[in-house]
One Martini backbone bead per residue (centre of mass of N, CA, C, O) as a GRO file, in nm:
protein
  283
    1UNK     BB    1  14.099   8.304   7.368
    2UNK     BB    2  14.130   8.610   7.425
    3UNK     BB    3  13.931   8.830   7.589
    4UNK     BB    4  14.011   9.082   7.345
    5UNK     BB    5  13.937   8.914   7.109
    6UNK     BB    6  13.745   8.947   6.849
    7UNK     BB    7  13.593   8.703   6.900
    8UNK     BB    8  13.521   8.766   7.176
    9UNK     BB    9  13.389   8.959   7.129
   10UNK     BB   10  13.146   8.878   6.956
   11UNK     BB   11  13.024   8.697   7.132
   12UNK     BB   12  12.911   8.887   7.310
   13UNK     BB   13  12.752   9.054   7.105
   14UNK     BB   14  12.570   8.766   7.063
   15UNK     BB   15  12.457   8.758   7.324
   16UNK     BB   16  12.320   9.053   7.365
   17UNK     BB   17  12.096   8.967   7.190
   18UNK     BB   18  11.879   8.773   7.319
   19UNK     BB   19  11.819   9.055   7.572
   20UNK     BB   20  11.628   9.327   7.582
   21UNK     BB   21  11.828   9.475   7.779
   22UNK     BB   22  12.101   9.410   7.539
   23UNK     BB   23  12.039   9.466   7.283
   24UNK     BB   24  12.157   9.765   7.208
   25UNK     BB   25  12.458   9.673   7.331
   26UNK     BB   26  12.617   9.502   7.083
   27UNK     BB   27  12.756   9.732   6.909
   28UNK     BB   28  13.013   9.786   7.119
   29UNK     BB   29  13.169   9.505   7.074
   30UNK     BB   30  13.116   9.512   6.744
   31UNK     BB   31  13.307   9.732   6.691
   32UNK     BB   32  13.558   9.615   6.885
   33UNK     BB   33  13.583   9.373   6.688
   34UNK     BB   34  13.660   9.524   6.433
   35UNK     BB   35  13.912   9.708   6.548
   36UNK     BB   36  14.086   9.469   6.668
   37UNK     BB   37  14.066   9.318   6.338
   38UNK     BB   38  14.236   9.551   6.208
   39UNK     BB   39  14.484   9.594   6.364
   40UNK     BB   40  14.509   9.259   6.262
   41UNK     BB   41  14.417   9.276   5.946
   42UNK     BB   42  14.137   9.125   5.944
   43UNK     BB   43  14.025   9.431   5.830
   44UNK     BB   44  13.958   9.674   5.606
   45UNK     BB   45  13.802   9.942   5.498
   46UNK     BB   46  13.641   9.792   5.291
   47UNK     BB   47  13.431   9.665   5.505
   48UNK     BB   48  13.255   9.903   5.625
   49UNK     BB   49  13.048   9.963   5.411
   50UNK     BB   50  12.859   9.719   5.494
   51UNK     BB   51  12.738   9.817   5.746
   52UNK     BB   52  12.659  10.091   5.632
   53UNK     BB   53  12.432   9.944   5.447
   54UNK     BB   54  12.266   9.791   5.657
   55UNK     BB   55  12.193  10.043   5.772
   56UNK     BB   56  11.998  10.175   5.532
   57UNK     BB   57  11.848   9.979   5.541
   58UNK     BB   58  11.721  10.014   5.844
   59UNK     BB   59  11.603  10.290   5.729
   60UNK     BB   60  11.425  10.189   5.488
   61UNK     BB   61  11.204  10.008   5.686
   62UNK     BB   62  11.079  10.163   5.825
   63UNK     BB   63  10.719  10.216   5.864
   64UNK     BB   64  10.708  10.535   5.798
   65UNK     BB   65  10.757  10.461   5.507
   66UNK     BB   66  10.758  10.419   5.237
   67UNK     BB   67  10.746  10.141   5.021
   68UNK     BB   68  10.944  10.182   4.822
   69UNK     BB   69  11.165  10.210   5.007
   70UNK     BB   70  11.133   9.932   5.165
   71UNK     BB   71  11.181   9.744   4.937
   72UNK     BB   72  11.475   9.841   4.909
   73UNK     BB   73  11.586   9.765   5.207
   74UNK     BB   74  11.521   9.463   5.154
   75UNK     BB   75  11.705   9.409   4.926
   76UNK     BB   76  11.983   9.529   5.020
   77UNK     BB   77  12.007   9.325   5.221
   78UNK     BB   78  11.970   9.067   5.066
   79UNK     BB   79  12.220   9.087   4.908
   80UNK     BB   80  12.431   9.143   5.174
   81UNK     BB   81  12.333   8.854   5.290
   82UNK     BB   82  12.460   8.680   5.034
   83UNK     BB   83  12.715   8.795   5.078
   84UNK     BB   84  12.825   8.719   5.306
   85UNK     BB   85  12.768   8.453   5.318
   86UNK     BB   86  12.997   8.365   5.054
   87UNK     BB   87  13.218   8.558   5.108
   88UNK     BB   88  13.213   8.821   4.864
   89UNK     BB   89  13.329   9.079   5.032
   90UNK     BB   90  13.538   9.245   5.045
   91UNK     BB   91  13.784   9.312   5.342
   92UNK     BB   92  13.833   8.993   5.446
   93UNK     BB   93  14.023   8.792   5.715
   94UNK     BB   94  13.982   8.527   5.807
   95UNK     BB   95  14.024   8.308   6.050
   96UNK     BB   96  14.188   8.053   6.145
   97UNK     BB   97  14.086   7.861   6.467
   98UNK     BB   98  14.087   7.558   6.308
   99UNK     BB   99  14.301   7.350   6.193
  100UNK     BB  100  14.307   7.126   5.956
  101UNK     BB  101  14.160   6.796   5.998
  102UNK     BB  102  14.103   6.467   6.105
  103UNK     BB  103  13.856   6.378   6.382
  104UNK     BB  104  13.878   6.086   6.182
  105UNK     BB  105  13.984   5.889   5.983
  106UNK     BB  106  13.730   5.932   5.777
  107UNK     BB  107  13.751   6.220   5.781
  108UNK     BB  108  13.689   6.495   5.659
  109UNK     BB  109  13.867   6.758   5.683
  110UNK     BB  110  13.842   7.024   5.957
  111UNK     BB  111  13.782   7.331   5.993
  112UNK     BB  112  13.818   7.725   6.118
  113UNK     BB  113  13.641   7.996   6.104
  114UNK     BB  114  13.609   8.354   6.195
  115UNK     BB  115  13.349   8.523   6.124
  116UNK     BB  116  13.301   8.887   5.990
  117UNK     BB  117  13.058   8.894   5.835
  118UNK     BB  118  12.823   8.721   5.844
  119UNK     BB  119  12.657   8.793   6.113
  120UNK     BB  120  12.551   9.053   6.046
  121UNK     BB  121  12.301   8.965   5.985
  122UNK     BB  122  12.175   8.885   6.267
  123UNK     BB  123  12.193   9.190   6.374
  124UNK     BB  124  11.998   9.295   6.178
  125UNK     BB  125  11.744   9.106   6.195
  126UNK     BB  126  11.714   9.181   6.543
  127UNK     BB  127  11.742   9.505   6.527
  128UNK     BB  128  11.531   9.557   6.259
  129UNK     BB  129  11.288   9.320   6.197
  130UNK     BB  130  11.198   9.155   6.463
  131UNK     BB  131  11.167   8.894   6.556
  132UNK     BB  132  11.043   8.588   6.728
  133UNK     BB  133  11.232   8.511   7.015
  134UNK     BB  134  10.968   8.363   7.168
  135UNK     BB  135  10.752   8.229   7.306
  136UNK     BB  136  10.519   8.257   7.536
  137UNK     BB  137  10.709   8.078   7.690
  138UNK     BB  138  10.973   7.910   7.842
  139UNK     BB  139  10.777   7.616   7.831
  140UNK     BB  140  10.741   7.622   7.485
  141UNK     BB  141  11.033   7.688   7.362
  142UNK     BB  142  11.162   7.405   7.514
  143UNK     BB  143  10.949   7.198   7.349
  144UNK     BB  144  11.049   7.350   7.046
  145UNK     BB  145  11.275   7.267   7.059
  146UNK     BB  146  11.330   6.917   7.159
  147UNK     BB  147  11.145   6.854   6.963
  148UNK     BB  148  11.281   6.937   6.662
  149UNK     BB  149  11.559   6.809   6.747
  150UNK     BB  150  11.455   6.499   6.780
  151UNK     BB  151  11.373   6.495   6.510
  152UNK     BB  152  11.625   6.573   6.320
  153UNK     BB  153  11.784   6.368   6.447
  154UNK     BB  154  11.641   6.131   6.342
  155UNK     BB  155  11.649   6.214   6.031
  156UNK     BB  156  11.916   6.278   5.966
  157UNK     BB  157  12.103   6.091   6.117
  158UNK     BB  158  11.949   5.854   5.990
  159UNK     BB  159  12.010   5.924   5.673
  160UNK     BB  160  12.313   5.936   5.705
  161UNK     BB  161  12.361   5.672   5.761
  162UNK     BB  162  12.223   5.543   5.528
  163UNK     BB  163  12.433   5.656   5.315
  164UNK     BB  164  12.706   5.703   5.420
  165UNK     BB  165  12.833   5.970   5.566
  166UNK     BB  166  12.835   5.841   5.820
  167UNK     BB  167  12.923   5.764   6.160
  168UNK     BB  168  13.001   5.611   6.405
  169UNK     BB  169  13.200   5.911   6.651
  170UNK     BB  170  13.298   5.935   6.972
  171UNK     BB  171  13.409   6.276   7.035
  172UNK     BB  172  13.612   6.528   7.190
  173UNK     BB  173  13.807   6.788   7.093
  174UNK     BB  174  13.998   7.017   7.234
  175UNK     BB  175  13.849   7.244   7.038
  176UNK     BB  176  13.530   7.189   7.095
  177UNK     BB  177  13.464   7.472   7.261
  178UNK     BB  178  13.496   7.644   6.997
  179UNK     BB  179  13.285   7.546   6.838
  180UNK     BB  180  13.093   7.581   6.996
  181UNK     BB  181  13.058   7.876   7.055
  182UNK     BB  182  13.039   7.941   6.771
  183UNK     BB  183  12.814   7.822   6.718
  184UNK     BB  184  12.602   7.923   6.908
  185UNK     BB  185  12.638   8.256   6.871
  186UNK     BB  186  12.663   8.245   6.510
  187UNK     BB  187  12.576   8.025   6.345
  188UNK     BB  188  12.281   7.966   6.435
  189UNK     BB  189  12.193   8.247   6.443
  190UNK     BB  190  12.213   8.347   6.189
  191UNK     BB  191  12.066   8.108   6.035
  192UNK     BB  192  11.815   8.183   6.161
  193UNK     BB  193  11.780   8.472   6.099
  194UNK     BB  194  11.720   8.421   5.811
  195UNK     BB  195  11.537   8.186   5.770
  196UNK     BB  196  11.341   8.266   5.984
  197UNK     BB  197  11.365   8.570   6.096
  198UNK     BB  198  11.287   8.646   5.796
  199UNK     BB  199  11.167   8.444   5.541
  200UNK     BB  200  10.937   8.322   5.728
  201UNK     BB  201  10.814   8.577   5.867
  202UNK     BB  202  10.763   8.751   5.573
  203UNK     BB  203  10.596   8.523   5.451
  204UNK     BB  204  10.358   8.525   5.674
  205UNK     BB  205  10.266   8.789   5.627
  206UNK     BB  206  10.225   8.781   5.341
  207UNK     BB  207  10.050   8.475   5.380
  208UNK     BB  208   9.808   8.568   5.593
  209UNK     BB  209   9.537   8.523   5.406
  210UNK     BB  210   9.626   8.206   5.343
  211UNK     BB  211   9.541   7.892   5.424
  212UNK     BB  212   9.901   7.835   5.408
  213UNK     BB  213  10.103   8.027   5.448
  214UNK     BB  214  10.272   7.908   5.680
  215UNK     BB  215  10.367   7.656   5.546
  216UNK     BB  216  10.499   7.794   5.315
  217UNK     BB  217  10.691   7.968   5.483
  218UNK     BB  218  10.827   7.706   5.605
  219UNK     BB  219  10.907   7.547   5.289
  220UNK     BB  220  11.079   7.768   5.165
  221UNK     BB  221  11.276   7.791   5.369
  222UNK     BB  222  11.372   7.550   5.372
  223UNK     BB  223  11.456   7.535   5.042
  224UNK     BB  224  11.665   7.722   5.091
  225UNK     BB  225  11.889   7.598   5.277
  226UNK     BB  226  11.937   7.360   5.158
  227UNK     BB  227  12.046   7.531   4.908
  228UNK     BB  228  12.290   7.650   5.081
  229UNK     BB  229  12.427   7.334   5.080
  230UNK     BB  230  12.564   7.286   4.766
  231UNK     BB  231  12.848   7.245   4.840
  232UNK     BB  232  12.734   6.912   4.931
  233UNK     BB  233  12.543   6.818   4.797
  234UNK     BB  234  12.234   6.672   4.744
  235UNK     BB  235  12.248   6.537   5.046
  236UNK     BB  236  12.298   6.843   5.199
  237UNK     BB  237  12.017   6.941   5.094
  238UNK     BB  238  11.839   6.718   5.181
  239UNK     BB  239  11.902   6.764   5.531
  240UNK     BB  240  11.870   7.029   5.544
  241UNK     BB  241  11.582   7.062   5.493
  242UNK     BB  242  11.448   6.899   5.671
  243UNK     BB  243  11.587   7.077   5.914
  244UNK     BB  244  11.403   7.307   5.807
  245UNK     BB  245  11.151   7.227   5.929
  246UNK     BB  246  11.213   7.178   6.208
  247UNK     BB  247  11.318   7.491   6.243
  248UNK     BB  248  11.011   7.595   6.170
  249UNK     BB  249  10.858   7.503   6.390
  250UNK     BB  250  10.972   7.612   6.616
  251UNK     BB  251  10.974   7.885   6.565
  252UNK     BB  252  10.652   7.887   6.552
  253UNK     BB  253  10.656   7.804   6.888
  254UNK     BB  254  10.965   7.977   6.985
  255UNK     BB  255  11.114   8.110   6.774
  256UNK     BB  256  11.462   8.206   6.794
  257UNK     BB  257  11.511   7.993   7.074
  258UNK     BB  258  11.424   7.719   6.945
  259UNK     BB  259  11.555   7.687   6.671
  260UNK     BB  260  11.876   7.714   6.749
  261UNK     BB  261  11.874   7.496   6.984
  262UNK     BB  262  11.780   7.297   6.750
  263UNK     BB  263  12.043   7.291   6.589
  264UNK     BB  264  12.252   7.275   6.803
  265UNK     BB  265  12.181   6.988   6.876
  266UNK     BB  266  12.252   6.867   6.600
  267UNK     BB  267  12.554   6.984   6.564
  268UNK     BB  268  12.661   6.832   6.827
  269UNK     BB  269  12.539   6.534   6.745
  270UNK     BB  270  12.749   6.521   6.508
  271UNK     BB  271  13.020   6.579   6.610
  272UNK     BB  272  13.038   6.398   6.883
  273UNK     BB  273  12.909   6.108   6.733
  274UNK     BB  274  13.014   6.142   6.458
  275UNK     BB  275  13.076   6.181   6.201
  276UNK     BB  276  13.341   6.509   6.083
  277UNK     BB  277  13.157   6.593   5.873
  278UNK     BB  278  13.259   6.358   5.679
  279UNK     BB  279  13.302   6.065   5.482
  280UNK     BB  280  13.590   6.060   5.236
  281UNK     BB  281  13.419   5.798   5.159
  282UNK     BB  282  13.137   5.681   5.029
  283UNK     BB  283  12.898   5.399   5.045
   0.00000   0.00000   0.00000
């Protein structure tokens, strides 16, 4: 991938999300990856109006405003979220970046677009609600990726085996590279930043006064992602959920970057090490 095109930017653009003291400028390259893909008819210009909307969300939650104010500009986003997340907002066109193929002979054919709508969401999410970013410190951080992480991997891929969804399937295609840096800096934080660093977030807040209120918010949060893998069939939403569980408890003592770490380490030892997507006949 060209090093000034429109993915290259996007991917600077969420890696400068991390870091306080770059994360102000990660609009100026998500800008240039806008504008980049653009040019190459990537995005209509009606694809603008969704972060322009995005911003007055992001004007309406301001603490200073009045209740009724931040109410409205939640549910604009949660709104602008869902539909961004099922790519339902006309305006983009998606690059295939990986085209359709089987990545092992049992396995169901996999592509990859790059996507330029559903990001939006991590971005917004991590410069306008402000969720937790990591541990008290950076051993607590990563003992709660690594810890959850290892469960994860236990529960999720050792259920998917006795299902019969994958097979051990050792591997790492050409495109693998482009695939990990993908997952690694959109997928991973876009789904943890709405569901840990946003649904998790504020639903522990609304029930901080409840002696289970934590426990609530991380349970309900992982029971929506669960079913945000709905396309997958009862199987993948009962695994994502298991998962969202794991990436809930990271959240709770490490962050959003001990959730994120802990989901790409699930989805990096599924792709290399097992079938993927999944097996194309079910035993």
């Amino acid at each position: 991938m060209p090093l000034a095109s429109p993915g290259s930017l996007l991917f600077v653009a969420a890696a400068l999300l991390w870091l306080p003291a770059t994360r102000r400028w990660s609009l100026l390259p998500l800008a240039a990856a806008y504008a980049g893909a653009w040019s190459q008819g990537g995005i209509e210009p009606l694809a603008l109006v969704w972060p322009a909307l995005l911003a007055v969300a992001a004007r309406l939650i301001r603490p200073a405003a009045p209740p009724a104010l931040r109410a409205a500009g939640h549910t604009l986003f949660l709104v602008l979220a869902v539909l961004l997340f099922l790519h339902w907002l006309p305006g983009y066109h998606n690059p295939l970046v990986i085209p359709r193929a089987a990545l092992t002979p049992d396995a169901v054919p996999f592509g990859m677009y790059l996507n330029l709508d559903k990001p939006l969401v991590a971005f917004w999410v991590i410069l306008a609600a402000a969720p937790v970013m990591a541990g008290v410190n950076a051993r607590t951080t990563l003992a709660a990726a690594l810890t959850a992480c290892a469960a994860a991997l236990a529960a999720c891929l050792g259920l998917a085996l006795i299902l019969g969804m994958v097979g051990w399937a050792p591997k790492w295609p050409e495109s693998g590279w482009l695939w990990l840096v993908n997952n690694a800096l959109l997928v991973t934080l876009t789904e943890e930043a709405l569901f840990r660093g946003y649904v998790q977030q504020r639903l522990t807040q609304a029930w901080r006064g409840h002696r289970y209120g934590a426990i609530a918010a991380l349970l309900t949060a992982a029971v929506l992602f669960g079913l945000a893998h709905y396309a997958g069939g009862w199987q993948w939403m009962l695994l994502a959920g298991i998962a969202g569980v794991a990436y809930g408890v990271a959240y709770r003592y490490g962050g959003l970057t001990a959730a994120a770490l802990a989901h790409l380490g699930l989805n990096a030892a599924h792709y290399g090490l097992f079938t993927y997507p999944m097996r194309a006949i079910l035993n």
